[in-house]
ZAMARGU-4260 file (C-alpha; in steps of 0.2 Angstrom, whole numbers, plus 5000, padded with zeros to 4 digits):
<rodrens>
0) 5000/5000/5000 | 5005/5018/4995 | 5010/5030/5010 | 5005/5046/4999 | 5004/5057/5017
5) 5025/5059/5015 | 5020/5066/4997 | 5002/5078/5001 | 4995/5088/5013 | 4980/5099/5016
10) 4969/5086/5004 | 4952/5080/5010 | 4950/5061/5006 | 4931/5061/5001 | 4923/5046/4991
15) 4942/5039/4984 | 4950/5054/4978 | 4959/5066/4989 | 4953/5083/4984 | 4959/5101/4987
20) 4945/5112/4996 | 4944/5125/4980 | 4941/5121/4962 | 4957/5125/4953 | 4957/5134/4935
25) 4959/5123/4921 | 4965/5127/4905 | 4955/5112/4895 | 4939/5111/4885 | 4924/5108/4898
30) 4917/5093/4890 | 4935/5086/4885 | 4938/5073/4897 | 4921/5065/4893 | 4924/5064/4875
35) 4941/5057/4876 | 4938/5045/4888 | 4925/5037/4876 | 4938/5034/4861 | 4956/5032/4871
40) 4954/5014/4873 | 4952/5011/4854 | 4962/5024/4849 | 4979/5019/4842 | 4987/5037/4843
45) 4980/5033/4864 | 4989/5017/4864 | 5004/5019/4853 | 5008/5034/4865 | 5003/5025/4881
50) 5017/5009/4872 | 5030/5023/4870 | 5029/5031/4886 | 5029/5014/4894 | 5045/5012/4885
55) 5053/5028/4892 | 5046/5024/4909 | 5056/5006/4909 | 5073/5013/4904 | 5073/5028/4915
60) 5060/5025/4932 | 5069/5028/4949 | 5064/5022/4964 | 5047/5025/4973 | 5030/5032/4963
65) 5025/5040/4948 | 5016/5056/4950 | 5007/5057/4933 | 5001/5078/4932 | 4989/5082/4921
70) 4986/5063/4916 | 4966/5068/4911 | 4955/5051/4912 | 4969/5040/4921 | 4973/5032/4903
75) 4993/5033/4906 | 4993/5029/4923 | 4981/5013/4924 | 4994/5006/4909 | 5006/5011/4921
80) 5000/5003/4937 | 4994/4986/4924 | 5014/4984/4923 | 5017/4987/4943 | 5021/5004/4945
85) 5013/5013/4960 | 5004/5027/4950 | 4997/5045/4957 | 4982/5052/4944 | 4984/5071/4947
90) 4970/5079/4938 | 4963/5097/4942 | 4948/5091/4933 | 4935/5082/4946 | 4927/5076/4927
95) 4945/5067/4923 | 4946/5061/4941 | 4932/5053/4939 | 4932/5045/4923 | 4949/5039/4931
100) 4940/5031/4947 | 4931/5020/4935 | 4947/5014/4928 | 4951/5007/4946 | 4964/5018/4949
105) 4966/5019/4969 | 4978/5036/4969 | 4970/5049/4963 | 4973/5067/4968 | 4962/5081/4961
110) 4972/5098/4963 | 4982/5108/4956 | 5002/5104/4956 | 5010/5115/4968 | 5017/5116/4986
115) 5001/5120/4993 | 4996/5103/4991 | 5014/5095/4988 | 5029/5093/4999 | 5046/5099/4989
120) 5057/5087/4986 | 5047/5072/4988 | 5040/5066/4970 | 5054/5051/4963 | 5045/5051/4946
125) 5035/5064/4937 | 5026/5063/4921 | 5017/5076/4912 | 5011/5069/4895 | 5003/5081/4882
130) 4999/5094/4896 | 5012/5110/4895 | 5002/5117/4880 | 4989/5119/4892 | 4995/5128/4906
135) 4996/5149/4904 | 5012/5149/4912 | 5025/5134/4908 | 5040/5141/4915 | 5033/5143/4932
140) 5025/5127/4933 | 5041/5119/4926 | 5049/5127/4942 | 5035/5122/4955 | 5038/5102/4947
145) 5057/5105/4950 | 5052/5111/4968 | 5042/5095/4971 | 5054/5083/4961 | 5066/5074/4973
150) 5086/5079/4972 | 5087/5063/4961 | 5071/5062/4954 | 5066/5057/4935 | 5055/5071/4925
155) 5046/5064/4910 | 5038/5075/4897 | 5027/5074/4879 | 5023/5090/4871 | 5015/5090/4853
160) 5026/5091/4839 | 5019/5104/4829 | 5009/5119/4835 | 4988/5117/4837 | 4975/5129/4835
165) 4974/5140/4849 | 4990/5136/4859 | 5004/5145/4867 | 5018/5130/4870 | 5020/5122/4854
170) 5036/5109/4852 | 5049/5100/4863 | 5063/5114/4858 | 5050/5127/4865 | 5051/5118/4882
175) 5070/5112/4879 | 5075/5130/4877 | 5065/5137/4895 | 5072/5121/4904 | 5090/5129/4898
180) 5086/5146/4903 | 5080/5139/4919 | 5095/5130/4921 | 5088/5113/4923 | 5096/5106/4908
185) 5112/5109/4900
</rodrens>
């Protein structure tokens, strides 16, 4: 069993998810995690991605759990957890966290990443998949996830390749050059 008290605080645990006691803003369509839920199952760009983080997840995975931010519906972390890894669903969305409960996910927080709800320096793993073109401000929240990650933690991250319609954080090299700037890669 998962000891996620060395990981949050002021969460409520109320009807298997711990929640934060505000809504927090989310930058995703309203009906978004309803309509993805129905097709990821059967969706080869949905599994091929879920084989090919899997992949990365192997080679590089330290020690304790995997905190996957963002992760929506709980598609990457029940693969994830189907394999043996103790996965966390973070979703702000209560929708997500939800769709994720019925996925039989046991760890699921539904807040906001930060260190209101997070201890610095305690996550060992962090994935945030397809999420970063999402969030208004990327370069702080890629400093409040190195302020969560442990000293020798394991950050994973997809971005889309190519700009979409509408968004601010477009490729890898976007993210690439703030993490330089930032320091947190050479």
């Amino acid at each position: 069993m998962i000891n996620i008290d060395k990981y949050i605080h002021d969460l409520k645990w109320q009807d298997g998810i711990w929640r934060s006691e505000e809504d927090d803003a989310v930058s995703y369509p309203e009906n978004g995690h309803n309509s993805f839920n129905e097709i990821e199952e059967n969706s080869f760009w949905f599994t091929r991605r879920n084989d090919i983080i899997l992949e990365a997840v192997k080679r590089y995975f330290g020690n304790g759990l995997f905190f996957d931010v963002g992760g929506g519906n709980g598609f990457v972390s029940t693969n994830l957890k189907k394999v043996g890894y103790d996965t966390v669903l973070v979703e702000p969305s209560f929708a997500g966290c939800l769709n994720a409960k019925k996925r039989s996910l046991n760890h699921i927080v539904n807040s906001a990443f930060n260190t209101k709800y997070f201890y610095p320096d305690s996550a060992e793993n962090i994935g945030v998949f397809d999420v970063l073109e999402h969030i208004k401000n990327p370069q702080y929240f890629l400093k409040t996830v190195h302020t969560i990650l442990a000293k020798k933690g394991i950050l994973f991250i997809t971005v889309p390749e190519k700009k979409s319609y509408g968004q601010k954080r477009t490729s890898g090299q976007d993210i690439i050059n703030d993490m330089r700037k930032m320091k947190y890669v050479d």
